[in-house]
C-alpha distance (Angstrom), angle and dihedral (degrees) to the residues before:
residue distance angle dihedral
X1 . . .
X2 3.77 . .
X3 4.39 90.6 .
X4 4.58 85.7 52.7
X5 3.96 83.2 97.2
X6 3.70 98.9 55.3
X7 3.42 89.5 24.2
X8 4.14 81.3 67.0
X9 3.95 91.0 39.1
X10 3.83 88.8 59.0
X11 4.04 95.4 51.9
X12 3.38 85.9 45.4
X13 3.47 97.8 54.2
X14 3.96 89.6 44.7
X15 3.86 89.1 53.6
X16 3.75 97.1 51.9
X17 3.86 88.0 46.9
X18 3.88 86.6 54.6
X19 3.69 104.0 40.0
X20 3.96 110.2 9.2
X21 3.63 119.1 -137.5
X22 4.14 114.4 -134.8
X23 3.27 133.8 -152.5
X24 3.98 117.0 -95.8
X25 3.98 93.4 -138.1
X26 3.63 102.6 29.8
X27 3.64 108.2 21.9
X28 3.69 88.5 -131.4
X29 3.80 116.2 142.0
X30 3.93 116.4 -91.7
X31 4.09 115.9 -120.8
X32 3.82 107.3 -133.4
X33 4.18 93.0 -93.2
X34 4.33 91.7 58.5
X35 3.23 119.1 95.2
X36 4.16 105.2 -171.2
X37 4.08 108.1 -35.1
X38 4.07 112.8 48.8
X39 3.80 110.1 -124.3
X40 4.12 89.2 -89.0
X41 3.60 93.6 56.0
X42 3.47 97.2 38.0
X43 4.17 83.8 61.5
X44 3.78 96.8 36.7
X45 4.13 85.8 62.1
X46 3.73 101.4 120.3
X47 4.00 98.1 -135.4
X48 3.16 129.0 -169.3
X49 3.61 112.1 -157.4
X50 3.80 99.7 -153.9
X51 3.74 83.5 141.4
X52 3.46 86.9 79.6
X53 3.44 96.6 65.9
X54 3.81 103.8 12.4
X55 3.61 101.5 169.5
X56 3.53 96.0 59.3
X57 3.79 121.3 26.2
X58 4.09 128.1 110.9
X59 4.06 91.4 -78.1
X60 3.92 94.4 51.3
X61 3.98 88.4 51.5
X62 3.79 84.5 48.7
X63 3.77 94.2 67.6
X64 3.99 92.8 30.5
X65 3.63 108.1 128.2
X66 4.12 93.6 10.8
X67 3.83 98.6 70.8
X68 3.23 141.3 4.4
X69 4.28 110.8 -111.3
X70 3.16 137.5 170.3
X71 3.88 109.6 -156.5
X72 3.75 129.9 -3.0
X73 3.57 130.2 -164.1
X74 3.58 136.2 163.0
X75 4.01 126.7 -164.0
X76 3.63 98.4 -136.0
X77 4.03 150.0 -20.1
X78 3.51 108.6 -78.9
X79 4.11 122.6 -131.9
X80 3.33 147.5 152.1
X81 3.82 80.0 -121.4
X82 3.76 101.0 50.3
X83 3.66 123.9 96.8
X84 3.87 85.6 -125.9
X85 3.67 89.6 66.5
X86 4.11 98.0 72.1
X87 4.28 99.2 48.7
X88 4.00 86.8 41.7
X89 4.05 85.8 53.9
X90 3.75 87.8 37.5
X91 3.76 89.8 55.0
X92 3.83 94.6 48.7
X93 3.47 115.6 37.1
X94 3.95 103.4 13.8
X95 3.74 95.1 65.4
X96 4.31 96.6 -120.5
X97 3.71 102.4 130.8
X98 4.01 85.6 168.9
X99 3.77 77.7 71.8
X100 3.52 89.3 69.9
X101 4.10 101.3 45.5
X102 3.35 79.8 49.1
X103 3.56 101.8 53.2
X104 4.08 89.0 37.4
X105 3.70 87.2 65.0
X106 3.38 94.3 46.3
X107 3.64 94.7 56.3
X108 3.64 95.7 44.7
X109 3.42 100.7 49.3
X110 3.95 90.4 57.3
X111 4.29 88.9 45.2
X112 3.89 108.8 46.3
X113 3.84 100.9 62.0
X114 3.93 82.2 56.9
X115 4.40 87.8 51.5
X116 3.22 90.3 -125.6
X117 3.92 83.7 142.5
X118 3.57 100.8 47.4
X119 3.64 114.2 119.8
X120 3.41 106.6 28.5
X121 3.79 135.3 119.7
X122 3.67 101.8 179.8
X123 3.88 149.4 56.6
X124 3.30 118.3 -159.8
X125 3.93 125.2 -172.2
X126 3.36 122.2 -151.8
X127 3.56 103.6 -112.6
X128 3.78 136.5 -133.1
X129 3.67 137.2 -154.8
X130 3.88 122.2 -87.9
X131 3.67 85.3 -116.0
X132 3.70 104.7 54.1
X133 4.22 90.1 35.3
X134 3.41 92.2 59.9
X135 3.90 96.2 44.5
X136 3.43 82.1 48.7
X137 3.71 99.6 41.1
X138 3.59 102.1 -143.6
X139 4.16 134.4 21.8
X140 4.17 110.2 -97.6
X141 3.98 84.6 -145.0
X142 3.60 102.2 50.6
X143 3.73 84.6 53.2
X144 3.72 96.9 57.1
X145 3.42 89.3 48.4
X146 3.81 96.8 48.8
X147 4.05 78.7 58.7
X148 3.70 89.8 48.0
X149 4.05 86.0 51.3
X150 3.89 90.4 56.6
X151 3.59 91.1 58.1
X152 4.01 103.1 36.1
X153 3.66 101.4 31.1
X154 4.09 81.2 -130.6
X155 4.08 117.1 156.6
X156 3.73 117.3 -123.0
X157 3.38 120.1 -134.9
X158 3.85 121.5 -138.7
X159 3.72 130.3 -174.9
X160 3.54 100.0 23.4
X161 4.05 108.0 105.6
X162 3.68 112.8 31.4
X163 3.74 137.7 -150.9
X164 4.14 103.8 -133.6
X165 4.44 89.7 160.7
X166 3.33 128.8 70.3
X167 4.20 95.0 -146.9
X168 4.12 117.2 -168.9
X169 3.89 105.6 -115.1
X170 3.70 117.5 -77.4
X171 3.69 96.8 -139.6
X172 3.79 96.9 102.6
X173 3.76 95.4 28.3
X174 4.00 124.7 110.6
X175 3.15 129.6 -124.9
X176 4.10 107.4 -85.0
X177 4.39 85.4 27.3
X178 4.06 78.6 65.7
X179 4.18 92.5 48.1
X180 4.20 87.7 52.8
X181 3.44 95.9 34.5
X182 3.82 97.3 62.8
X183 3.64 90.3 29.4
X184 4.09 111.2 144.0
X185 4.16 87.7 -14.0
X186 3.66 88.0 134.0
X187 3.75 136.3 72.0
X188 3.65 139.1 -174.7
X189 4.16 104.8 -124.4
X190 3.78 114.8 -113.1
X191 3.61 92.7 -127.7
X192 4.02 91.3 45.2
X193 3.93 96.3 132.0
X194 3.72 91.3 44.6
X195 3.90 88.8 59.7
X196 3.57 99.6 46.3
X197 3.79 91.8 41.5
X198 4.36 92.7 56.1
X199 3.99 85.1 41.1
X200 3.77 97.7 57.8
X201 4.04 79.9 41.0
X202 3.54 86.9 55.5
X203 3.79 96.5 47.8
X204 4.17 95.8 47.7
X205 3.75 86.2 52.7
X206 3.85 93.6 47.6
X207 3.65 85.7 42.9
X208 3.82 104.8 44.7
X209 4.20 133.0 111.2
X210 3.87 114.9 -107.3
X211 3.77 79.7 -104.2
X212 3.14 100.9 62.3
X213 3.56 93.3 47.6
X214 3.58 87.3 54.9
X215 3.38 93.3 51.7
X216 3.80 85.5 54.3
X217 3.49 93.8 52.9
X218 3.78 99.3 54.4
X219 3.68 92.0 41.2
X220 3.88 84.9 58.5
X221 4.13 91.2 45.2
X222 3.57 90.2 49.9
X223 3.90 98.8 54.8
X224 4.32 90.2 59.6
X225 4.06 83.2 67.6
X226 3.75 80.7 74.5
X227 3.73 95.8 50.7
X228 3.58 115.5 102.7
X229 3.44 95.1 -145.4
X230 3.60 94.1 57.7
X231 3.76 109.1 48.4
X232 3.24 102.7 121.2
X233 3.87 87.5 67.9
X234 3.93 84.3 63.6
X235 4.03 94.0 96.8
X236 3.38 93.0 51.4
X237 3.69 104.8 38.9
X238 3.80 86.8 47.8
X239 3.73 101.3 112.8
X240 3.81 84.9 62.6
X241 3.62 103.4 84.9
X242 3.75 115.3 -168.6
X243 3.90 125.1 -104.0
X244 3.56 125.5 -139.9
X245 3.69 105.2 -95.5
X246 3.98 108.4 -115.0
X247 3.71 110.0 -120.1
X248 3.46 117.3 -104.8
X249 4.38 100.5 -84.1
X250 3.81 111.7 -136.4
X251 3.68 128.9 -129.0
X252 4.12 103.9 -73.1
X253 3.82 117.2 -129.2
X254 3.61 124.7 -120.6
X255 3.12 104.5 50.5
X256 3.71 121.0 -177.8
X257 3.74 117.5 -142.6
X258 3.76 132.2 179.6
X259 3.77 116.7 -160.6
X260 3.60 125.3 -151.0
X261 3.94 130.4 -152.1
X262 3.69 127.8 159.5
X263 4.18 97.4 -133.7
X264 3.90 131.7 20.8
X265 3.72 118.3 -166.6
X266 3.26 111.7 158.8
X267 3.85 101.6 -14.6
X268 3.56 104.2 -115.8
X269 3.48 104.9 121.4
X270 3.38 84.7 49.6
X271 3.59 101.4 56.4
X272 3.66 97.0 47.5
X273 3.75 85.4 56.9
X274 3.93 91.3 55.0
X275 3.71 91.5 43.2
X276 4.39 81.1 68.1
X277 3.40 93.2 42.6
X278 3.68 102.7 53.9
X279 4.03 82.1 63.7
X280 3.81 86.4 87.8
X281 3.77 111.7 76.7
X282 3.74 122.7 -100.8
X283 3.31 96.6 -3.6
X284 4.07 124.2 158.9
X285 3.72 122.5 -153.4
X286 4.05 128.6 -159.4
X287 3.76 123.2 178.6
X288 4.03 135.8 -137.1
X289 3.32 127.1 170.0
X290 4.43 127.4 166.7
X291 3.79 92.4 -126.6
X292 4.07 138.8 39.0
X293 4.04 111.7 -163.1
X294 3.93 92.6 -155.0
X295 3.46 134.0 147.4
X296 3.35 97.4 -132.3
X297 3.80 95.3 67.5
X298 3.43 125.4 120.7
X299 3.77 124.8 -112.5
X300 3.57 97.5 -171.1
X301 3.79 147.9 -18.0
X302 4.18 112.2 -45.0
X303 3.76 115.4 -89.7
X304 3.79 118.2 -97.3
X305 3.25 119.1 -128.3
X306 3.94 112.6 -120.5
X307 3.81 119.4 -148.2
X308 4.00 132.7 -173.9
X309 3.55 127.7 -129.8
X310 3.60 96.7 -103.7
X311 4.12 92.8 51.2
X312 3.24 93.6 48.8
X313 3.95 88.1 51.0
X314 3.42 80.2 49.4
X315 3.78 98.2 57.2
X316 3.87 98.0 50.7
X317 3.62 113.4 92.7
């Protein structure tokens, strides 16, 4: 129906009149065409745009010589000052995990016209400990990347790297008390291959034709003539003429993961999570997290430069 777009502009309208929507950094109210920062916000966000060269920018060189990875990116500079700062803390210790779908989506939306996604198979949250998820109640990373996965289509992979220590937080930590903090906290699961074998199962079904899914189908209808139980079906089911059974495909090397945290300081945390991963054969690792806590980020516009009358007179030739 040609009137289903203002039709939707109308209820949307009615809702915000009913139950106001506010901004996530300023706590302003939203007009109807915002969707979680206002417009100011939304330009005050103090990017980074290390996607643009994400093989070689300041968080890359952080992790040079630690780990091996492939591209890095951040969303934006992280501060106490930043209008990143309040949804991250939002997302982590005020128990809003639409915060983080919303916030996935967000950064997503601004990274995959650049390709920043292109080649990889997996997600991969950084995970937590039993303990502090179900304090918590959910993971703050696998909800970024669930909004991530609305905008990519990408599969997230659980299960795969595990949390086996229960480290203190890292937030007033130095720089080596991080490195021995998070020291052997991660482990590659025992049944690692099995996981990522039924996921990418999972995706090619999600992902096939109707014929192939028919194809499926009568493959499956054709192995109960073999059941004993069931031979009196044989007559019936004859026209279905059993196919060779595929052998059972192992666990393809090369793999190209992209991990997802919500803050890198100084990358350890991050590292010893690689250091597990690179167990599995192959396998490629790129980072993205929503902030960078640098010291090279900006807290404001650049200074400009103010000149007298006289040097300026000075400067014209």
């Amino acid at each position: 129906m040609p009137t289903r777009g203002p039709m939707i502009s109308v209820w949307r309208r009615w809702a915000d009149l009913l139950s106001p929507r506010s901004c996530a950094g300023c706590h302003c109210r939203l007009a109807p065409g915002e969707d979680f920062f206002c417009s100011r916000c939304h330009l005050e966000v103090p990017r980074t745009y290390y996607h643009l060269s994400p093989y070689d920018n300041e968080m890359a060189r952080l992790l040079w010589g630690r780990a091996s990875v492939e591209r890095c990116t951040a969303f934006a500079f992280y501060t106490s000052k930043s209008n990143i700062c309040r949804p991250l803390y939002r997302l982590k210790y005020g128990h809003h995990p639409e915060v983080g779908v919303a916030l996935g989506r967000l950064v997503a939306q601004e990274l995959h016209p650049t390709g920043f996604f292109e080649g990889v198979d997996f997600l991969l949250a950084m995970p937590l400990t039993q303990k502090r998820e179900r304090h918590r109640g959910y993971n703050q990373c696998e909800k970024l990347a669930e909004g991530i996965i609305d905008i990519t289509g990408l599969t997230l992979l659980r299960g795969v790297v595990v949390r086996v220590k229960d480290t203190e937080t890292q937030t007033h930590k130095k720089g080596r008390e991080r490195i021995e903090n998070v020291k052997n906290a991660f482990a590659l699961a025992e049944n690692a291959s099995e996981l990522i074998h039924r996921t990418l199962l999972r995706a090619q079904k999600q992902s096939a034709s109707p014929a192939e899914r028919l194809t499926s189908l009568l493959n499956t209808l054709s192995s109960l003539i073999r059941h004993p139980s069931l031979s009196f079906l044989k007559p019936s089911l004859s026209f279905l003429k059993p196919s060779a059974s595929p052998p059972h495909p192992s666990v393809p090397t090369g793999l190209h993961f992209l991990l997802i945290d919500d803050v890198i300081t100084t990358g350890s945390t991050l590292c010893a999570c690689m250091q597990a991963l690179k167990k599995l054969p192959g396998v490629k690792i790129s980072v993205l997290t929503v902030g960078f806590s640098s010291s090279a980020c900006p807290l404001g516009p650049p200074p400009v430069e103010k000149t007298t009358s006289a040097e300026a007179a000075d400067k014209t030739p």
